[in-house]
C-alpha positions in Angstrom: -24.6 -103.7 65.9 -21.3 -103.5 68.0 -19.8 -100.5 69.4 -16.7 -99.4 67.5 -14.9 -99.9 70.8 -15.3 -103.0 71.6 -12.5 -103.5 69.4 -10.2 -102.8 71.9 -11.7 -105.9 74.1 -9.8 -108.8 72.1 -6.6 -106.2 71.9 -6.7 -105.9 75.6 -7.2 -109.6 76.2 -4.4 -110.1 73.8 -2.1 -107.8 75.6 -3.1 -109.4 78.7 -1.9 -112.6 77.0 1.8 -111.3 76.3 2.1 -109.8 80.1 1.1 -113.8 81.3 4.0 -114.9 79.3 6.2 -112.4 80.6 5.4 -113.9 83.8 5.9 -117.0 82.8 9.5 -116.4 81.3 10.5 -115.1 84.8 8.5 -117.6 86.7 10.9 -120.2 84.6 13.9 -118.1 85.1 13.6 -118.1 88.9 12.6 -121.4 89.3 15.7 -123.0 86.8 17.9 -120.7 89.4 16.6 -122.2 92.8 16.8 -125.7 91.3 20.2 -125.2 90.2 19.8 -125.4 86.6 21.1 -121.9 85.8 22.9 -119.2 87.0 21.3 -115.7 86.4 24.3 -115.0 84.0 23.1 -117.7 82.5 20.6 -115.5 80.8 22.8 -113.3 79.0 23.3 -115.7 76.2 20.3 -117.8 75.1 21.6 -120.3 73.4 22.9 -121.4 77.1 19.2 -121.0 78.3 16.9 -123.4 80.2 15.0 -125.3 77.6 11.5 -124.2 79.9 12.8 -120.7 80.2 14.2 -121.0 76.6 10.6 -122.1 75.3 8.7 -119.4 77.1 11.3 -116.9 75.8 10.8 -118.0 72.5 6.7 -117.7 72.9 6.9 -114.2 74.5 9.1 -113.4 71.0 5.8 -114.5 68.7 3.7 -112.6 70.6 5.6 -109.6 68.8 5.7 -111.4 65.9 1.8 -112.0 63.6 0.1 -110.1 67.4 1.7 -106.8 66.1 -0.5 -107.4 62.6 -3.1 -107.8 64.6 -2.4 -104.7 66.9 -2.7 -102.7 63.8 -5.6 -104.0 62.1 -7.9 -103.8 65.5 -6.7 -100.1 65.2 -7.4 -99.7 61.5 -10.7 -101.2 61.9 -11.3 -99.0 64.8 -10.4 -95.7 62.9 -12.0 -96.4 59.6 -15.0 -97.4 61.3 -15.2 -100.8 59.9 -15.2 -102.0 63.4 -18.4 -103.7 63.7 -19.1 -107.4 64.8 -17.4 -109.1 61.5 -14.4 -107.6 62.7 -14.8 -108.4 66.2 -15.7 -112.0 65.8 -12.3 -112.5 63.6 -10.7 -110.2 66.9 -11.9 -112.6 69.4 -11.1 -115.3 67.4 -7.4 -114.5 66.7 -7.2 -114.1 70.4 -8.6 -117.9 71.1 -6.4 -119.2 68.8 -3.3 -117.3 70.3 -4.2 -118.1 73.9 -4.0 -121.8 72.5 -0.8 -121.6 70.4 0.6 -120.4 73.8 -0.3 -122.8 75.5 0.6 -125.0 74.0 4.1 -123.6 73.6 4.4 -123.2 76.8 3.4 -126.9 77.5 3.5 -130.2 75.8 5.5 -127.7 72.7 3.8 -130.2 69.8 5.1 -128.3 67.0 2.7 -129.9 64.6 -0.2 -128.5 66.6 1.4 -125.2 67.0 1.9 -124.7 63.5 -1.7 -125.4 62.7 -2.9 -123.0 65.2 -0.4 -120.5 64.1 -1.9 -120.9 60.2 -5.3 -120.5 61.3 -4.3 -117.3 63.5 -2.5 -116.1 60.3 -5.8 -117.0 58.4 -8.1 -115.4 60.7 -5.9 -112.0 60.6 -6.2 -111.9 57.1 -9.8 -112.1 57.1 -8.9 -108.6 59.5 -7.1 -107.4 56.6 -9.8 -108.2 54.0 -12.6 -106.9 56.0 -10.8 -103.4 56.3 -9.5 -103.1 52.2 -13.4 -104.2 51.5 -14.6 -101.4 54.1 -12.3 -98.9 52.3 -13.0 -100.0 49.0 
């Protein structure tokens, strides 16, 4: 048996996620202005964005995208007490995937293999949702 709060592991770990993206959006911003690429008023406008910046802008928008489902089933989990280690394997295990499907965004972008990852991050936050209605059934 888990503790109920353990929960908050994979949610922290995903949050930590979206703050390395952050990072990487500005990393990508600086670095397209010191090469010359862009002009900071350059990133007023996306569509006149970096393609590198542009990319990592785009990932740091999914992770508030299917990530805020998952906020909110970690938490409904949590306060209906159906957070024990069925939910927290299917936490840890939307967090893998995610950590993938941004890297890979923010690398070799293979749209193919993102979309694949981002289905079985969308199945495996289902299975969140499922676990809680049969809890509260």
């Amino acid at each position: 048996m888990t503790s109920s709060t353990a929960i908050f592991w994979p949610v922290l770990a995903q949050v930590l996620l979206i703050y390395v993206v952050y990072l990487t959006v500005s990393a990508r911003r600086i670095g397209a202005i010191k090469a010359g690429t862009a002009k900071p008023s350059d990133f007023k406008v996306p569509a006149i964005e970096p393609e590198p910046s542009a990319t990592a802008v785009r990932n740091l928008s999914n992770q508030f995208e299917l990530p805020v489902l998952f906020f909110a089933a970690c938490l409904s989990l949590y306060v209906t007490g159906a957070a024990g280690t069925a939910a927290l394997v299917a936490a840890w295990a939307f967090v893998l995937v995610r950590v993938v499907h941004a890297y890979v965004h923010l690398t070799s972008n293979r749209v193919l293999l993102r979309r694949r990852l981002f289905i079985v991050s969308l199945a495996v936050n289902l299975v969140q949702w499922l676990l809680l209605a049969i809890h509260i059934a």
